[in-house]
mmCIF file of the N, C-alpha and C atoms, coordinates in Angstrom:
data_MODEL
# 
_entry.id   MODEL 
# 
loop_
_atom_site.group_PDB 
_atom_site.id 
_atom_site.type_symbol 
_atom_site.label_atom_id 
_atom_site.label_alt_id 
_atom_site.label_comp_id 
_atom_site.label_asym_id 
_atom_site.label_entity_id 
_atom_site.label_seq_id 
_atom_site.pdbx_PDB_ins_code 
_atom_site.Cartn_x 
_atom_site.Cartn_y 
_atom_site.Cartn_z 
_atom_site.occupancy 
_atom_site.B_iso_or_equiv 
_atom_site.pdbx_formal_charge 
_atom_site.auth_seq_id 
_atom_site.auth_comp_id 
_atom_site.auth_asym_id 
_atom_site.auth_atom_id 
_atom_site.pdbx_PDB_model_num 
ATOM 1   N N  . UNK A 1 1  ? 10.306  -8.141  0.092   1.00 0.00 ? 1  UNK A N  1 
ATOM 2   C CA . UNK A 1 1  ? 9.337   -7.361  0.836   1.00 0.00 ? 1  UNK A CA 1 
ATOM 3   C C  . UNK A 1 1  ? 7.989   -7.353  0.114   1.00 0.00 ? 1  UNK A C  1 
ATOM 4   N N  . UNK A 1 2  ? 7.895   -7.187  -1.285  1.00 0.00 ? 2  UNK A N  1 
ATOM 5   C CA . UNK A 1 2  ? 6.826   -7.111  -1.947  1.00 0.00 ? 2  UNK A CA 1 
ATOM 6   C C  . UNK A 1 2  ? 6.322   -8.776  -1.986  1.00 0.00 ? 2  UNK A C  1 
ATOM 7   N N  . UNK A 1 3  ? 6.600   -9.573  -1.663  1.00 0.00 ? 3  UNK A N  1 
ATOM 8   C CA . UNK A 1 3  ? 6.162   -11.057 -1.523  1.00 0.00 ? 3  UNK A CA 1 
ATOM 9   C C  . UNK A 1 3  ? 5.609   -11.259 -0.594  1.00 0.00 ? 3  UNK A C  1 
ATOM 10  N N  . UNK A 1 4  ? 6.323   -10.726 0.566   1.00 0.00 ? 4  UNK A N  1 
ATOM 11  C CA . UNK A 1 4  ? 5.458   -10.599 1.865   1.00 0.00 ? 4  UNK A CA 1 
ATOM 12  C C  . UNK A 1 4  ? 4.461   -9.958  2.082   1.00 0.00 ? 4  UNK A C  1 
ATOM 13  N N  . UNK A 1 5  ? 4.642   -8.812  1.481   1.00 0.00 ? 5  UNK A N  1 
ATOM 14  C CA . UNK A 1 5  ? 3.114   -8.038  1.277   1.00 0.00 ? 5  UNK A CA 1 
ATOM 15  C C  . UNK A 1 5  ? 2.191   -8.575  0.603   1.00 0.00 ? 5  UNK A C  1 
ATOM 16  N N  . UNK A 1 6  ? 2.617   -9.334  -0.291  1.00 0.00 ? 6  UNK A N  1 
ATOM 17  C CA . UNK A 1 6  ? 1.107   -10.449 -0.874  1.00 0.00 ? 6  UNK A CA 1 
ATOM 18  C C  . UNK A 1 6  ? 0.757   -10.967 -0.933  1.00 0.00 ? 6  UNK A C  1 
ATOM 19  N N  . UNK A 1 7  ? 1.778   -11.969 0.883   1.00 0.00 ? 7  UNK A N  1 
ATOM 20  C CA . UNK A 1 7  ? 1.254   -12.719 1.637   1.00 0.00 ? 7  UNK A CA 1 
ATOM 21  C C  . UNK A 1 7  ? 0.403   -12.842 2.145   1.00 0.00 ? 7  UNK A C  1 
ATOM 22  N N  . UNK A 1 8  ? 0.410   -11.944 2.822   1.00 0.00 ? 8  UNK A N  1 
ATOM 23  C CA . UNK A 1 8  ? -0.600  -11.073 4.300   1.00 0.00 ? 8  UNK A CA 1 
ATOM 24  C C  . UNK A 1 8  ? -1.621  -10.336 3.275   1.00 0.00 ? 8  UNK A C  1 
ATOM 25  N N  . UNK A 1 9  ? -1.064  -9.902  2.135   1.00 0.00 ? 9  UNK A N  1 
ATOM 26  C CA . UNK A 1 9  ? -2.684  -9.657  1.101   1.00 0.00 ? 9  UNK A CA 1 
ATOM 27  C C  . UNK A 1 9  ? -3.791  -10.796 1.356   1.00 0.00 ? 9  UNK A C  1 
ATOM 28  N N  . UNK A 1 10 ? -3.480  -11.771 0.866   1.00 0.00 ? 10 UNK A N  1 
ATOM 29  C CA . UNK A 1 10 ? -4.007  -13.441 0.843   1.00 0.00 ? 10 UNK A CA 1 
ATOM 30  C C  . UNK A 1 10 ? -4.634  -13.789 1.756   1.00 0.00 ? 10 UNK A C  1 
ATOM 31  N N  . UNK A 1 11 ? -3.776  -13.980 2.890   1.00 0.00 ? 11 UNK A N  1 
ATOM 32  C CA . UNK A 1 11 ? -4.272  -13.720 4.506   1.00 0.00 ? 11 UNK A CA 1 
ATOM 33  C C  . UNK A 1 11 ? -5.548  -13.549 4.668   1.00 0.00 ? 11 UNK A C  1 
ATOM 34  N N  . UNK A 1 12 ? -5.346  -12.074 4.437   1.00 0.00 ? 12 UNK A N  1 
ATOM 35  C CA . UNK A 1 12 ? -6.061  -10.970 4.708   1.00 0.00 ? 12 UNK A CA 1 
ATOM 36  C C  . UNK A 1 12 ? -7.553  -11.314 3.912   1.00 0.00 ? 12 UNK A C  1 
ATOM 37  N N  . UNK A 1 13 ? -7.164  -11.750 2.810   1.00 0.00 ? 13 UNK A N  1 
ATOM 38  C CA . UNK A 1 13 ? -8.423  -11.550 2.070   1.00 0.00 ? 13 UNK A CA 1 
ATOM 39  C C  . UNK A 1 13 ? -9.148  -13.281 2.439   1.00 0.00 ? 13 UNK A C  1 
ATOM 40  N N  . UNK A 1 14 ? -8.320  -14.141 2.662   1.00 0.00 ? 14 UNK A N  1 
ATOM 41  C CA . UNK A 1 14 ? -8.813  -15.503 3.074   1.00 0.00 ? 14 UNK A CA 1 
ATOM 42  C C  . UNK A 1 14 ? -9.771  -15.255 4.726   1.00 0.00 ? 14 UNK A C  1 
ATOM 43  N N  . UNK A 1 15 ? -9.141  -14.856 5.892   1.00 0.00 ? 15 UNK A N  1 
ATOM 44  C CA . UNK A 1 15 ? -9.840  -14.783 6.857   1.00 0.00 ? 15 UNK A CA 1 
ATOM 45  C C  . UNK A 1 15 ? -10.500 -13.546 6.536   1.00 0.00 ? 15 UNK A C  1 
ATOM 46  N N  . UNK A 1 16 ? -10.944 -12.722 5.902   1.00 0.00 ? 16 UNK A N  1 
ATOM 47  C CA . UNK A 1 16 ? -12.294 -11.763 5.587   1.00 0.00 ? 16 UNK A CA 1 
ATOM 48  C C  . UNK A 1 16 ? -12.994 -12.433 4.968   1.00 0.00 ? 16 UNK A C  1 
ATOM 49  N N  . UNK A 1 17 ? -12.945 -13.641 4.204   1.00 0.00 ? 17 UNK A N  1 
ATOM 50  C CA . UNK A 1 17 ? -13.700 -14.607 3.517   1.00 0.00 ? 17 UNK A CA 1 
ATOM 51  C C  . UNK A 1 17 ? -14.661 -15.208 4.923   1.00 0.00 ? 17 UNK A C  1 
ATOM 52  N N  . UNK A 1 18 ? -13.712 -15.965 5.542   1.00 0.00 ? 18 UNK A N  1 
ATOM 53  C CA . UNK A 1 18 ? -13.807 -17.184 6.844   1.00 0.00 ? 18 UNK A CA 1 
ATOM 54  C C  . UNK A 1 18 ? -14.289 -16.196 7.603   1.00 0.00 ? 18 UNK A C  1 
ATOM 55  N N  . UNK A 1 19 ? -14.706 -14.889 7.855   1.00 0.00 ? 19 UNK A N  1 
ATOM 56  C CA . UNK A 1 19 ? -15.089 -14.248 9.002   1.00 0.00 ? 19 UNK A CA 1 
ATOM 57  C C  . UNK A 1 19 ? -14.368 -13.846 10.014  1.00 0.00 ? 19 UNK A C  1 
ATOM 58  N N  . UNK A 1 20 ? -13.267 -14.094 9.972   1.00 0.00 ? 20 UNK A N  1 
ATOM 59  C CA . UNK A 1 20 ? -12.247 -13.406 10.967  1.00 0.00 ? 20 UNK A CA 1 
ATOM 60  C C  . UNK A 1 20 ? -11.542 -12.100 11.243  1.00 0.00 ? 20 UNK A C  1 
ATOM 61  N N  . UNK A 1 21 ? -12.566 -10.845 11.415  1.00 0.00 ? 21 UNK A N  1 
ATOM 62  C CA . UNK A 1 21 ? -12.328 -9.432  11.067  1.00 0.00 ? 21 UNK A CA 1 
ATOM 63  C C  . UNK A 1 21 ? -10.935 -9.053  11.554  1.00 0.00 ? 21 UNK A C  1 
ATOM 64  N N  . UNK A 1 22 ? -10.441 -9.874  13.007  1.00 0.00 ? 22 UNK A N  1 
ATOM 65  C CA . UNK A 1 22 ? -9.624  -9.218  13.783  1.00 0.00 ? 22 UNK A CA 1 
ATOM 66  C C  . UNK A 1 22 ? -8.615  -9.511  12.658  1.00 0.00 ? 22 UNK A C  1 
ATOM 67  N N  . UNK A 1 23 ? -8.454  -10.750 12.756  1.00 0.00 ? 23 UNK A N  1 
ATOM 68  C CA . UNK A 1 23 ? -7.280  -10.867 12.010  1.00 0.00 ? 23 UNK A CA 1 
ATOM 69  C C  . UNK A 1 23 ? -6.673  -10.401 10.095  1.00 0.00 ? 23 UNK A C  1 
ATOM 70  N N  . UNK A 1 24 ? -8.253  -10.297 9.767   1.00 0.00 ? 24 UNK A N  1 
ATOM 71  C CA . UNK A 1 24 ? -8.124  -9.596  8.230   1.00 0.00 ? 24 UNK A CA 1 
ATOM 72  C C  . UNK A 1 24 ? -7.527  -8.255  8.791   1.00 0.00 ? 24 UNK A C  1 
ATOM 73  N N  . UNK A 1 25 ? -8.210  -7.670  9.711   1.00 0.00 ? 25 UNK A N  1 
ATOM 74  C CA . UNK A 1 25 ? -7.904  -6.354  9.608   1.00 0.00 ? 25 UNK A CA 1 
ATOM 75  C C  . UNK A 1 25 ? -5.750  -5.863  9.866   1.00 0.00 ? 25 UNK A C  1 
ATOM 76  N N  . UNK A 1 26 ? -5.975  -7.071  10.574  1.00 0.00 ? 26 UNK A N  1 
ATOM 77  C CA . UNK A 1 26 ? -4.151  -6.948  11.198  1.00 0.00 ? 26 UNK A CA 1 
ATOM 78  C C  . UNK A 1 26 ? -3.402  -7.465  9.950   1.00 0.00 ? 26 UNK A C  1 
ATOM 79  N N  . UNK A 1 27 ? -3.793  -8.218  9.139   1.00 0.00 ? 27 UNK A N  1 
ATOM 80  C CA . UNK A 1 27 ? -2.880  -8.960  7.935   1.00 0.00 ? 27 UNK A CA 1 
ATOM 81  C C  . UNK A 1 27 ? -3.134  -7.446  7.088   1.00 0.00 ? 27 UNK A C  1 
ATOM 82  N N  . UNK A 1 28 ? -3.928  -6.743  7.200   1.00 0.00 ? 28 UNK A N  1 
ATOM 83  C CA . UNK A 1 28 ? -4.045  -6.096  5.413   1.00 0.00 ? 28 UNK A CA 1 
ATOM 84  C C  . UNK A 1 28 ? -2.940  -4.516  5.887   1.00 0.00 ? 28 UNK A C  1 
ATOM 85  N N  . UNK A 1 29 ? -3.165  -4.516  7.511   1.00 0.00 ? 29 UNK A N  1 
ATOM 86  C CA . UNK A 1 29 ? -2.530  -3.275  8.087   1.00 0.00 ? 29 UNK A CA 1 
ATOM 87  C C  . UNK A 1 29 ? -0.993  -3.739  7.610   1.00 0.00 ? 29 UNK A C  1 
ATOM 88  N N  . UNK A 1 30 ? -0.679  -4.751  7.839   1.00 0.00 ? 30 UNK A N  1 
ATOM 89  C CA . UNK A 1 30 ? 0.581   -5.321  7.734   1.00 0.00 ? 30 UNK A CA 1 
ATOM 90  C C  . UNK A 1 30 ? 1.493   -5.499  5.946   1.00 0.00 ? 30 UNK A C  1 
ATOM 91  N N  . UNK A 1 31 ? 0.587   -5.537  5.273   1.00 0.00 ? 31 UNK A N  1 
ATOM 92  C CA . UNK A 1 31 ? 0.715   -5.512  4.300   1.00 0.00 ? 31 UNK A CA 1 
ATOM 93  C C  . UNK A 1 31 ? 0.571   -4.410  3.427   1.00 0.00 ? 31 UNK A C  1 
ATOM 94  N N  . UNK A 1 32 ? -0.134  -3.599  3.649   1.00 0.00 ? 32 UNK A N  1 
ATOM 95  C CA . UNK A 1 32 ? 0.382   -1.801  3.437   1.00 0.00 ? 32 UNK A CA 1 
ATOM 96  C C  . UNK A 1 32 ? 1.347   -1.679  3.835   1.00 0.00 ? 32 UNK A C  1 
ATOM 97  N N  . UNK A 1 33 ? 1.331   -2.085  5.194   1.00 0.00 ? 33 UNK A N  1 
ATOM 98  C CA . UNK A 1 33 ? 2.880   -1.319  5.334   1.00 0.00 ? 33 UNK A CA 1 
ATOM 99  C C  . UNK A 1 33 ? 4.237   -2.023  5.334   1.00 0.00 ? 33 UNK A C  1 
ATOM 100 N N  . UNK A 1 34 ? 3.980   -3.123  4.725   1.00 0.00 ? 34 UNK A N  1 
ATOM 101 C CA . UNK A 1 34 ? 5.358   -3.583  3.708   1.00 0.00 ? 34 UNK A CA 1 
ATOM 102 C C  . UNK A 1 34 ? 4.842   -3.164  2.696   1.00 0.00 ? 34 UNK A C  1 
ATOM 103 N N  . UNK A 1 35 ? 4.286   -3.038  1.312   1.00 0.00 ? 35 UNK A N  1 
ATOM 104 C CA . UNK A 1 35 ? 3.933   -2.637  0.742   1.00 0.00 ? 35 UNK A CA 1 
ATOM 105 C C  . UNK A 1 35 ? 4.610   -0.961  0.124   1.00 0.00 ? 35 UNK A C  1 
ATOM 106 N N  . UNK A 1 36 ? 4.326   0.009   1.012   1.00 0.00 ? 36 UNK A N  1 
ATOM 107 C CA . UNK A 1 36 ? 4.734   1.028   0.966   1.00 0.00 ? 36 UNK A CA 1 
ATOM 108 C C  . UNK A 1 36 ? 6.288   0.991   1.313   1.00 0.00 ? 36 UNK A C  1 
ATOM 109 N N  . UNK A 1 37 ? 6.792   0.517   2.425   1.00 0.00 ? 37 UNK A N  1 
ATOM 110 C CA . UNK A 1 37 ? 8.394   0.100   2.645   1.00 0.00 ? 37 UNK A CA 1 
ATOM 111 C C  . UNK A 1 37 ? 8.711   -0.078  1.541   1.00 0.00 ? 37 UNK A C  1 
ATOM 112 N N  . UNK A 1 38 ? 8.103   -1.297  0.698   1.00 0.00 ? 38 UNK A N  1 
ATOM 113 C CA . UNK A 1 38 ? 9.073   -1.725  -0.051  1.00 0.00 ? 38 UNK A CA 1 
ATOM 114 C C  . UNK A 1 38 ? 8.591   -0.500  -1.587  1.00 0.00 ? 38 UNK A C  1 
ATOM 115 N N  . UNK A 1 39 ? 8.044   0.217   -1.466  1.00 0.00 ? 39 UNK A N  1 
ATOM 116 C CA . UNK A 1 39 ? 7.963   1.170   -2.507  1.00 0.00 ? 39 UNK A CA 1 
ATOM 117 C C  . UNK A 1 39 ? 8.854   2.355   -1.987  1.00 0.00 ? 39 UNK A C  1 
ATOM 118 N N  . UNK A 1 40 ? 9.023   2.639   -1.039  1.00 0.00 ? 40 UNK A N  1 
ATOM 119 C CA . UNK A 1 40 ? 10.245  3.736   -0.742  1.00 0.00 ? 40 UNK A CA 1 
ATOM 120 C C  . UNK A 1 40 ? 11.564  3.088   -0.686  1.00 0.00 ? 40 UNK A C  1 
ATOM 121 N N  . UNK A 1 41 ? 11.384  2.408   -0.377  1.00 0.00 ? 41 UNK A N  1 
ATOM 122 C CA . UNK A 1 41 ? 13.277  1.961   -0.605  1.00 0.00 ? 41 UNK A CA 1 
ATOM 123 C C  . UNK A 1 41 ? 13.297  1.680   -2.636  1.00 0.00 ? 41 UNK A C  1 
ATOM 124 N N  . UNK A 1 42 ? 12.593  0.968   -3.140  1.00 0.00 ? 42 UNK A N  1 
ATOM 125 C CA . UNK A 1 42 ? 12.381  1.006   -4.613  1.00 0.00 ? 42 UNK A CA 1 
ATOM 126 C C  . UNK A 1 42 ? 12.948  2.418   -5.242  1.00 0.00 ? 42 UNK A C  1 
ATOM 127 N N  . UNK A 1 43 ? 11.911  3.176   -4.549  1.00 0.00 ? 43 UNK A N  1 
ATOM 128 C CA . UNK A 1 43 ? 12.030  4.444   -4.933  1.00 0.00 ? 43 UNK A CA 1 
ATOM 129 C C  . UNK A 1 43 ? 13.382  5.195   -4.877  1.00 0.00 ? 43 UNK A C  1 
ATOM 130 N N  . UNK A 1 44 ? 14.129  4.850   -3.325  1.00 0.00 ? 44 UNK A N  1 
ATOM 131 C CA . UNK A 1 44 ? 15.521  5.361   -3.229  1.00 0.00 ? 44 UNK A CA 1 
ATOM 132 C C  . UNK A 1 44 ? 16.629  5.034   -4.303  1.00 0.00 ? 44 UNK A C  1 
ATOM 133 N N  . UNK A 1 45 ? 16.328  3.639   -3.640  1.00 0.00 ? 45 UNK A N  1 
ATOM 134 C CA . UNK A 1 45 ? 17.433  3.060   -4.845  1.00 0.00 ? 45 UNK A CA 1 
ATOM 135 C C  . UNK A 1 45 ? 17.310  2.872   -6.479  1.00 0.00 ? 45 UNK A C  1 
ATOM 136 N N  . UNK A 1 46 ? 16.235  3.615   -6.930  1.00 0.00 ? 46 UNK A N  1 
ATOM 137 C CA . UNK A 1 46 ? 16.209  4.278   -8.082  1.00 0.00 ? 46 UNK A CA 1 
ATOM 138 C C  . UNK A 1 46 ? 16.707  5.145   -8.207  1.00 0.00 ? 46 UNK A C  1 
ATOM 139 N N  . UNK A 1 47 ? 16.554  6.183   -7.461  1.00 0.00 ? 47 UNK A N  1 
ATOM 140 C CA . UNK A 1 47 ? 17.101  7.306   -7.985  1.00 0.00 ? 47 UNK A CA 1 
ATOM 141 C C  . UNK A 1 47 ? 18.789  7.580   -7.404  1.00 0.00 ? 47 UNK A C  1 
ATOM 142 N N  . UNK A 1 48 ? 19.298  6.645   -6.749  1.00 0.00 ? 48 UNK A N  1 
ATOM 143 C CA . UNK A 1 48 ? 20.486  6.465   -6.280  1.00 0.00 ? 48 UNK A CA 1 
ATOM 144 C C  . UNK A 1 48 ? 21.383  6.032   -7.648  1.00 0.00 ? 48 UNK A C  1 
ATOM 145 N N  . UNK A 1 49 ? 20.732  4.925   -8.053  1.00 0.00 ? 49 UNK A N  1 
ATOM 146 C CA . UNK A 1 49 ? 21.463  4.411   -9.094  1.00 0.00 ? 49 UNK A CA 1 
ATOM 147 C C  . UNK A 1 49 ? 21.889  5.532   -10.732 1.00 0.00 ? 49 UNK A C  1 
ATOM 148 N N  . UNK A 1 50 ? 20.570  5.992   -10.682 1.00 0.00 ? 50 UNK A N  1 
ATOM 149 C CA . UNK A 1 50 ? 20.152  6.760   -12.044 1.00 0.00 ? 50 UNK A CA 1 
ATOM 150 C C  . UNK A 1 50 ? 21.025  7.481   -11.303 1.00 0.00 ? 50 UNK A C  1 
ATOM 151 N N  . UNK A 1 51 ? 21.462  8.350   -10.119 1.00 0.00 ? 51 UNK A N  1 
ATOM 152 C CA . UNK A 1 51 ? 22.189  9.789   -10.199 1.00 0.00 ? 51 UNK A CA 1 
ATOM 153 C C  . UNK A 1 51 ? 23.761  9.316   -10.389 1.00 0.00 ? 51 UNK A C  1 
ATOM 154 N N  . UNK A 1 52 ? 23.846  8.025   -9.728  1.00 0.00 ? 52 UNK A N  1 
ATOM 155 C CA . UNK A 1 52 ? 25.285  7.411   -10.078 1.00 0.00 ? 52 UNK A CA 1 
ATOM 156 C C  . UNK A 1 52 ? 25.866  6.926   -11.507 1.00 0.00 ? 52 UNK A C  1 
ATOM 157 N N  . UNK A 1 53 ? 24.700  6.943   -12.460 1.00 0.00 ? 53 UNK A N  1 
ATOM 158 C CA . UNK A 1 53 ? 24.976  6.592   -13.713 1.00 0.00 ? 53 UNK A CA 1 
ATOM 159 C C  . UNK A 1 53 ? 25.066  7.473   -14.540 1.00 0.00 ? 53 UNK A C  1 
# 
């Protein structure tokens, strides 16, 4: 998930280079929010493990 998010980072930051607002703006939306996904599940299964150990 965090790979994909820094896919669409790239994306994002390549067509804001090239001038393509629509689509920077949809890659970087997209990539927050894998981004954050993949920081709450991180987050779960941290503290899942640590309470099981």
């Amino acid at each position: 998930m965090l790979h994909w998010s820094l896919i669409f980072l790239v994306i994002a930051i390549i067509a804001g280079i090239l001038g393509f607002t629509g689509i920077a703006g949809a890659a970087i939306g997209i990539a927050k929010f894998l981004f954050f996904l993949f920081l709450a599940v991180w987050l779960i299964v941290f503290f899942v493990i640590r309470k099981a150990v």
